[in-house]
Every structure is written in structure tokens, then in C-alpha cells.
matplotlib code that plots the C-alpha trace (Angstrom):
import matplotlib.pyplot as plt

x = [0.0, 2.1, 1.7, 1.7, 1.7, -1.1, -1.4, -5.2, -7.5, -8.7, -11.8, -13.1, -12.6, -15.9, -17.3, -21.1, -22.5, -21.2, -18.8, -15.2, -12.0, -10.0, -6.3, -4.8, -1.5, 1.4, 5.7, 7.6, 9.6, 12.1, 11.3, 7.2, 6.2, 4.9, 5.1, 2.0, -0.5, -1.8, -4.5, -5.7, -5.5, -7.5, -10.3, -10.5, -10.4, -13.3, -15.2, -15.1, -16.1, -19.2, -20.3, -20.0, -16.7, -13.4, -10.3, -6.7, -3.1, -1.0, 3.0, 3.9, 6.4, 3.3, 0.9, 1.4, -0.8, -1.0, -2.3, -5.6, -5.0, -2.5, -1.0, -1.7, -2.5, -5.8, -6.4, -8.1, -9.6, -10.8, -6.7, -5.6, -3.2, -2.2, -2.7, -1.2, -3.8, -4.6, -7.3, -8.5, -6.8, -8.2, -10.4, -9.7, -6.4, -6.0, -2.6, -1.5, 2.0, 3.6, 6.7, 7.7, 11.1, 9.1, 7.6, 10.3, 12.2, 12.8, 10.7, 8.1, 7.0, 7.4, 4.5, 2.4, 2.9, 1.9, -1.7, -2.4, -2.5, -4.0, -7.4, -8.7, -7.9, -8.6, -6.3, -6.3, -4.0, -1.1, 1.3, 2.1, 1.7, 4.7, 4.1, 5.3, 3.2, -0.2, 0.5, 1.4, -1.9, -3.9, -2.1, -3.1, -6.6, -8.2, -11.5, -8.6, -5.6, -7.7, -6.9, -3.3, -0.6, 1.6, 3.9, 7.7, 10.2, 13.3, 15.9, 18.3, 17.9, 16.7, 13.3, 13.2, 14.2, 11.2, 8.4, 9.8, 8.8, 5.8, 4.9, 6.3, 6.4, 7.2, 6.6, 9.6, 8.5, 10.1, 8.7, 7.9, 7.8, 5.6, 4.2, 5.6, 9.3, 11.6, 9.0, 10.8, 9.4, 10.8, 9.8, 11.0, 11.4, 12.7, 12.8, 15.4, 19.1, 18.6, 15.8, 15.5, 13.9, 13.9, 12.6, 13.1, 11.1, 12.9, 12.5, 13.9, 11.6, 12.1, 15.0, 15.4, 17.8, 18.4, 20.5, 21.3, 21.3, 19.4, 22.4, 23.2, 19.6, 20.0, 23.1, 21.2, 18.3, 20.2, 22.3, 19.6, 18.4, 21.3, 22.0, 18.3, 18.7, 15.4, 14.4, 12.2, 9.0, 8.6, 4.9, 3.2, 2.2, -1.1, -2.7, -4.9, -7.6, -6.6, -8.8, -6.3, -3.4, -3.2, -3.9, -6.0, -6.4, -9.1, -8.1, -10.8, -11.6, -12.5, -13.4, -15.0, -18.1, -20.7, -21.6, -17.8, -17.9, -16.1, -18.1, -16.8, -16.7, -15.5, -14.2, -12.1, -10.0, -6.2, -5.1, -1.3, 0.9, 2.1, 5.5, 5.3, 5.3, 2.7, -0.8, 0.2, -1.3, 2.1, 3.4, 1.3, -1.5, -5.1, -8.4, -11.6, -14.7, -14.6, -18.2, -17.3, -13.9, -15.3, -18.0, -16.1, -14.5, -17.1, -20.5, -22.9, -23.6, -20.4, -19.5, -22.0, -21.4, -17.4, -18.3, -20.4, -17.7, -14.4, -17.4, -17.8, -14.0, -12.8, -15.0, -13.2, -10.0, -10.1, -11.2, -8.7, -6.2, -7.0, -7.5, -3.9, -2.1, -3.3, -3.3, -7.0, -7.6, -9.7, -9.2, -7.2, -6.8, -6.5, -5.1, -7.2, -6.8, -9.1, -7.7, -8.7, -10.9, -12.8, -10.9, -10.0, -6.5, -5.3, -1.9, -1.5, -3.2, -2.3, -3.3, -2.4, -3.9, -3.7, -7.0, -9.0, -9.6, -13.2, -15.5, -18.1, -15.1, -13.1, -16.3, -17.5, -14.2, -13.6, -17.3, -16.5, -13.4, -15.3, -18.2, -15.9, -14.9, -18.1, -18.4, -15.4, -15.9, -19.5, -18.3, -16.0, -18.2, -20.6, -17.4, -16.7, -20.5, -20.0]
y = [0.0, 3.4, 6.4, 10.2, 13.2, 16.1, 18.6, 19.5, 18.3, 14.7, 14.6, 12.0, 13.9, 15.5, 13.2, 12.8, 14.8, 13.1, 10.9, 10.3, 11.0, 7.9, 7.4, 4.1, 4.5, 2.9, 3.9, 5.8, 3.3, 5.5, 3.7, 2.8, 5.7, 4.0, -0.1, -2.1, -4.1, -2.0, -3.9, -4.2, -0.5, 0.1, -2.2, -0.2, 3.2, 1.7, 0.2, 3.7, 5.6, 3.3, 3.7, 7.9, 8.1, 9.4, 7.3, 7.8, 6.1, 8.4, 7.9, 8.2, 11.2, 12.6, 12.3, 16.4, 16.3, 20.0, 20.7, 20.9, 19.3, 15.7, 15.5, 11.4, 8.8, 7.5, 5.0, 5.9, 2.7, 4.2, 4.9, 2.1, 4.6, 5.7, 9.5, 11.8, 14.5, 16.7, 15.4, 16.5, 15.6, 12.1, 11.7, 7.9, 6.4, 2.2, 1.1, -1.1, -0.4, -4.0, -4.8, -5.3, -3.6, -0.7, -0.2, -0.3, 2.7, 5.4, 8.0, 5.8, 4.7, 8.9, 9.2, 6.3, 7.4, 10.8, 9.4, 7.3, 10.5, 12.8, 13.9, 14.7, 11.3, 8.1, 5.2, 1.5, -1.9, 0.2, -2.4, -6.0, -8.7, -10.8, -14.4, -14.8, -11.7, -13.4, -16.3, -14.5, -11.9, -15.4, -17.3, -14.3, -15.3, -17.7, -17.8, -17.8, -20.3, -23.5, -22.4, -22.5, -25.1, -25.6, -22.9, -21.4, -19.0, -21.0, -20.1, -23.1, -26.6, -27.2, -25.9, -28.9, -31.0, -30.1, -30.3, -33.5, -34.8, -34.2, -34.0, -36.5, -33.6, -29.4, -26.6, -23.8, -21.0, -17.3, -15.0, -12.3, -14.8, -14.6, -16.4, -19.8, -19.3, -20.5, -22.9, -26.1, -29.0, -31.9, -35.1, -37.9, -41.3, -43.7, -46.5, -45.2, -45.0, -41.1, -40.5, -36.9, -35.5, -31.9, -30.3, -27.0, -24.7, -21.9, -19.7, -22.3, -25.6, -28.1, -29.5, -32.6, -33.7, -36.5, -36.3, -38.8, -36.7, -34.2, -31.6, -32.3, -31.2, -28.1, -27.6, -27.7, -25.8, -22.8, -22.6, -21.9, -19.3, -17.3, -17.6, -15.5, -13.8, -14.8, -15.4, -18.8, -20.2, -23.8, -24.7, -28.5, -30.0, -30.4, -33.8, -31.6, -33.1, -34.4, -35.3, -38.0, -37.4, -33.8, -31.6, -28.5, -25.5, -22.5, -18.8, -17.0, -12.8, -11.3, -7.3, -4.7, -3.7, -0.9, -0.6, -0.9, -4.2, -7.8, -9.9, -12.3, -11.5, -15.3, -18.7, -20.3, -23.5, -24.0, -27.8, -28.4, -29.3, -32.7, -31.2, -28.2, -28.5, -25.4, -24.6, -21.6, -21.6, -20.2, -23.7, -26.3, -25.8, -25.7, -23.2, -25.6, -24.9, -25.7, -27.0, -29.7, -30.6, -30.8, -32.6, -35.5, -36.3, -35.3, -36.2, -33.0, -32.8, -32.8, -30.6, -28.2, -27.9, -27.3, -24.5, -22.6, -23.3, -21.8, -18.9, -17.9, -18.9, -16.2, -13.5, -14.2, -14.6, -11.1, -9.4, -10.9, -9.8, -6.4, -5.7, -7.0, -5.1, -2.1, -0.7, 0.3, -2.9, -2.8, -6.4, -9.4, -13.0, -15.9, -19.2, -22.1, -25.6, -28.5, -31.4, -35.1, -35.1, -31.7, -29.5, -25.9, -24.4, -21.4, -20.5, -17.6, -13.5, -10.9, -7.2, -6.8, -9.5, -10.7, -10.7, -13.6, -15.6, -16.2, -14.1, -13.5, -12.5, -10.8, -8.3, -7.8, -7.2, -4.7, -3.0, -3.7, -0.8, 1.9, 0.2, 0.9, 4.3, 5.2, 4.3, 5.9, 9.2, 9.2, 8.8, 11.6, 13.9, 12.5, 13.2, 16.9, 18.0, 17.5]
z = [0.0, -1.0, 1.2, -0.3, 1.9, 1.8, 4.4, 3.3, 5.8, 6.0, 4.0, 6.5, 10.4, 10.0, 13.1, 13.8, 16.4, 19.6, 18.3, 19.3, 17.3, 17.4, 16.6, 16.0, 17.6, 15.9, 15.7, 12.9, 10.1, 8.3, 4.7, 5.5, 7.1, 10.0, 11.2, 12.1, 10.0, 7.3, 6.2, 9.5, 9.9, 7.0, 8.0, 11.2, 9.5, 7.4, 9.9, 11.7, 9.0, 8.7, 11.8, 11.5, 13.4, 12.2, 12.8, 11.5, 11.6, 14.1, 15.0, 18.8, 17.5, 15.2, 18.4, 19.7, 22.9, 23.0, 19.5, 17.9, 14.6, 14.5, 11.9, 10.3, 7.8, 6.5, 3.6, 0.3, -0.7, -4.4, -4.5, -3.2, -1.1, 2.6, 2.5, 5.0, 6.1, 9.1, 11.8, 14.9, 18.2, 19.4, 22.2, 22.2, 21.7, 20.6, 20.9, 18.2, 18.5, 17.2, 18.6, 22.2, 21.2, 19.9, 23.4, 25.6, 23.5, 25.8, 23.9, 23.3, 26.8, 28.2, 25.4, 26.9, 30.6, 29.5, 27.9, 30.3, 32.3, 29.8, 31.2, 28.2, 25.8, 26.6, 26.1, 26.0, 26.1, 27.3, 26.8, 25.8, 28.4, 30.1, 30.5, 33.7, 35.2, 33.5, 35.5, 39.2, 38.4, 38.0, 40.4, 43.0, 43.0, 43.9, 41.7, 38.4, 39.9, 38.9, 35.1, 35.5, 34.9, 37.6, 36.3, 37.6, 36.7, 34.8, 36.8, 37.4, 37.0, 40.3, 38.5, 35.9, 38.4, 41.1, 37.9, 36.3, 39.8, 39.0, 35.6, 32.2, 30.1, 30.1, 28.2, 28.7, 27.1, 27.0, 28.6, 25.6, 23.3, 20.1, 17.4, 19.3, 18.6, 20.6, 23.1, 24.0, 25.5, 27.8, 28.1, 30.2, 29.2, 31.0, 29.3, 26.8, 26.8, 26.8, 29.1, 28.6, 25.4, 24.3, 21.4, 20.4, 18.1, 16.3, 13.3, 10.9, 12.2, 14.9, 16.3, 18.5, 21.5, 23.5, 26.5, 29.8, 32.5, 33.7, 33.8, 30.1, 29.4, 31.4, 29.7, 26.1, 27.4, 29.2, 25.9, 23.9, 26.4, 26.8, 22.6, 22.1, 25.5, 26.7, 29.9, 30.3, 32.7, 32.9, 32.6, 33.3, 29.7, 29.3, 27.4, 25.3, 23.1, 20.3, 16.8, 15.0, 16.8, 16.4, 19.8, 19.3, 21.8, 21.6, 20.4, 22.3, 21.9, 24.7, 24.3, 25.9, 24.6, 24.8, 27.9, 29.2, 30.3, 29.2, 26.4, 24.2, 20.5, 19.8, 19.6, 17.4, 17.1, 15.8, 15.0, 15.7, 12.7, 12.3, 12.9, 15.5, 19.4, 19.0, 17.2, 15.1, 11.8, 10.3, 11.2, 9.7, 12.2, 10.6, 11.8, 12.2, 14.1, 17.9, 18.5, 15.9, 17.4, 21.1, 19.5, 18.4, 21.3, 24.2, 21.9, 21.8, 25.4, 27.1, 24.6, 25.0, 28.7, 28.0, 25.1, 28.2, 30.5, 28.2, 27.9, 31.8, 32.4, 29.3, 31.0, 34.5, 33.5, 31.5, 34.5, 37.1, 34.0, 33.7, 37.8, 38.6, 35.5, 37.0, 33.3, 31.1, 28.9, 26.2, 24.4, 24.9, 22.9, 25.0, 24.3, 25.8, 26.5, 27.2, 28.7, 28.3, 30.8, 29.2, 31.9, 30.1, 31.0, 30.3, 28.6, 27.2, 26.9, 24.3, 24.5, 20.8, 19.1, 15.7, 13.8, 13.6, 10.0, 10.6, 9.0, 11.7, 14.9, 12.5, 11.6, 15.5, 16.2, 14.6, 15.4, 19.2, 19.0, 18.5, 20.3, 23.7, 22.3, 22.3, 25.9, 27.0, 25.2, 26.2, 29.7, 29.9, 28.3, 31.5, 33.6, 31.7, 32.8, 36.4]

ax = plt.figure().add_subplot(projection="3d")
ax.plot(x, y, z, "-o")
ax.set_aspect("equal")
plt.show()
């Protein structure tokens, strides 16, 4: 999508009486302009402009807090083009900043402390999550703990040592990990020569090791570690249900809607690859519809009963999330187990998620943005009247 520069003013930020401005907050690239998901941007923008509000692209160094007019980007479908225009100040600010590098720039986080602050301009999903907090902020309470694999900080081998106790086989994950590089998993066996088996997913595929001892596997595990410079949890493997040998967990969207509060937009189901420890679909892992999946194993009842249960558990496990990050959330994805025994775990939250392939989430979640703009703009306009 090419960008070209205009300094007229957007022919889109005429808003409808008593609706909010909303900027889509994103970093500078010195070639693109600004980083982030383009097309995802653009269905916003065009979601936004069907439902009367104006919404623009806006850089953290573009973003003047002081000024009337912000200087950003909008996309002219008839040109196929990003167009930099002139648009009113935001009164709701979406973070979609996309790295985790991005965020931690000096510059960057002053801006986000500042907004978070701002009394006039509302901001939500401050920040990405860390793996290990999600698990203490669940662990915390006990209405959420149930959810959660037996999970510890990877600091020394004493920590594989204490979980292989327990448990044949481990997930060691890193902590801001993404997209499922770099998980490793260990499993005992002790009927083999080499008891210990580790397998580690990188960038390039999969790679399997075999070791004796349970120092030699540290050994090969904290070498990896220090090579990407990660720092690891070990987490309790889950059996998760599996349709022809192939274990499948539930993406689930949780988002705020209307009326401020937590409602799911939806649920869908990721297959594992034949060849990856993890369900991502970039390797080999397939989208298929979760009632039919459960279905399968748990017959129509059963299955029925675990659908309503992953439905209350997403709502409560957003909640305990958002109350223990001390930060605004607006939206999270959550990655979701169930167990053999129809048990649902929980293993992962993002506050930036990717967009969803089916049809039906993808469009409600994009509606469900501005749905909570509306709410918070409405509400400080409430506040603004006294």
C-alpha cells in the first residue's frame, strides 16, 4: 500500500454529532512511514467511517498532545493509497503499536505514561503482556488459579528437576515470546538409553535432542536461552484433546463492549501441525470450528457444557487480568486448553492480538473498537459535565 503526503484536511474527520476521534496509535519506520498491519488498519479506518466516526493512523512522534490538529494517515480505498492528512486531536487512543522492542524505546514509553495520564484522551491496552506476570496476576486469586498449569520462573535446573517430579512432560516458554518461537518442550522417558527429550522450536523448524542426564539437558536448554537472550517459565504440559493425533487449543476474543464491560466477540479452534510443538497456523497448524472438534471427542452434550464453561472462564480470567495489570484494557486474545478429561486451561493472553480468519469475529471485532470508544468518550463527556 504506497503512502503520499497532503497537508489539506482529511476529507473523513468530520465526526457525527457526539462521536469520538479515534487514533490508532502505531511507531515511525524511516522507509514505511509508520510499522503495524496496514490492512488491519485500513479495516479499522473503514469500519469507523461506517459507523460515523473518524479514525486515523498516528505515530507516537506525530501524536502532539498539545495541539488541535494531528498530523496522520488514513487510507483511500478508491486509490488504493495511505494519505497523510490533518485530523483533529483524538479523544480515544487504541494502541496497536507491534513490537515489544518498539515499546520499551525510551521516547516511546514517556508518550504512553503521558496518555495514560492525559485527562482529556482516553487510552487503552497500554502495553504487551509478560508471561510470567499473567501467571502470578492469575495465580493471585483464587476464583482464576484453577486455570493454570503448575507454572515457575526457569531459573536453574533445580526448576526442571522439582516439575519432572511431577509432571512426564514441560513446556519452557520465553517470557515475551511470540508467534511460538523459541518454546521447548521436555519429556521424560525412562525407558530409553537417553531419558531426557527436548525439542526446540525456532525460526527455521524443529529440532530434537536426546541427553542422559538431567544436567546435560539443562546444559542444552540454558544454551539456547542465553544464545536468544530470553528469559524462560517452565509450565506443566497439558494432554490436550486431540482429533487424529493432532492436539488443538481454543483462540478466544474477549473485548469490551458498549456498555464498558467484558463480552466475548468469539471462539475459534487452531489444529497443531504434524511437525510443531505449537498450534500456530504459520506452522502447519489448521483453523476448524470448535463445537465440531469438542463434538467429536465429548458427543454433543459434554460438549456443549465445555463451550459454556471456556465462555464464563474467558470473562473471568479477562477481569482478574485487567485488575492486577493495573493498566486500562480494552481487548485481549487468550489461548485455551481443554484437557482429556474436558478440563479448560489457560496458557497464554495478548493485549495486541492478531485478527482472527473467521469471518463472523473478525467483523464484530472490529465494530467492538469503537463500540468501547463510544463508551469511554461518552463517559467523559458525563465526567466533563459535572
Amino acid at each position: 500500500m504506497p503512502t503520499k503526503t497532503s497537508t489539506s484536511p482529511a476529507s473523513g474527520s468530520k465526526n457525527q454529532p457526539g462521536q469520538p476521534v479515534v487514533a490508532i496509535l502505531t511507531i515511525d519506520d524511516e522507509v514505511q512511514l509508520f510499522r503495524g498491519n496496514r490492512q488491519n488498519f485500513a479495516d479499522l479506518i473503514d469500519t469507523g467511517r461506517s459507523m460515523g466516526i473518524t479514525a486515523y493512523v498516528v505515530t507516537v512522534n506525530q501524536l502532539k498532545l498539545n495541539a488541535p490538529k494531528v498530523l496522520g494517515y488514513t487510507y483511500k480505498k478508491d486509490q488504493e493509497m495511505w494519505v497523510q492528512e490533518w485530523f483533529p486531536r483524538p479523544h480515544v487512543v487504541y494502541n496497536r503499536i507491534p513490537q515489544r522492542e518498539d515499546e520499551r524505546l525510551p521516547h516511546v514509553r514517556r508518550k504512553l505514561s503521558i496518555l495514560a495520564k492525559h485527562p482529556e484522551i482516553r487510552m487503552f491496552n497500554r502495553r504487551f503482556f509478560n508471561k510470567w506476570s499473567l501467571f502470578r496476576w492469575l495465580n493471585a486469586n483464587p476464583a482464576t488459579r484453577r486455570y493454570i498449569p503448575e507454572t515457575k520462573k526457569l531459573t536453574g535446573p533445580h526448576v526442571l528437576t522439582q516439575l519432572l517430579k511431577h509432571h512426564r512432560m514441560l513446556y519452557l516458554k520465553p517470557i515475551r515470546g511470540k508467534a511460538g518461537v523459541g518454546i521447548m518442550t521436555v519429556r521424560v522417558q525412562p525407558e530409553k538409553h537417553l531419558p531426557y527429550k527436548l525439542q526446540i522450536q525456532d525460526e527455521k523448524g524443529r529440532k530434537t535432542y536426546r541427553c542422559a542426564s538431567l544436567q546435560r539437558l539443562w546444559n542444552r536448554v540454558s544454551q539456547y536461552a542465553e544464545a536468544t537472550g530470553e528469559t524462560y517459565i517452565a509450565q506443566q504440559g497439558i494432554q490436550l484433546a486431540s482429533v487424529g493425533d493432532r492436539p488443538f487449543d481454543l483462540r478466544v476474543l474477549a473485548q469490551k463492549n458498549h456498555l464498558g464491560k467484558w463480552d466475548l466477540t468469539g471462539i475459534g479452534a487452531r489444529v497443531a501441525g504434524s511437525a510443531s510443538l505449537t498450534t500456530h497456523v504459520p506452522r502447519g497448524g489448521n483453523i476448524d470450528d470448535p463445537d465440531k472438534l469438542l463434538t467429536s471427542i465429548f458427543g454433543k452434550e459434554q460438549a456443549a457444557q465445555v463451550m459454556e464453561n471456556v465462555r464464563s472462564t474467558v470473562l473471568k480470567l479477562a477481569r482478574q487480568i485487567e485488575k492486577a495489570s493495573r493498566h486500562h484494557l480494552g481487548e485481549m486474545s487468550m489461548d485455551l486448553g481443554v484437557d482429556q478429561s474436558g478440563n479448560i486451561w489457560f496458557f497464554e493472553a495478548n493485549s495486541k492480538p492478531m485478527k482472527f480468519d473467521e469471518a463472523d469475529i473478525r467483523k464484530q471485532s472490529l465494530q467492538r473498537i469503537f463500540q468501547y470508544s463510544q463508551f469511554l468518550y461518552r463517559r467523559s463527556l458525563k465526567k466533563e459535565s459535572g
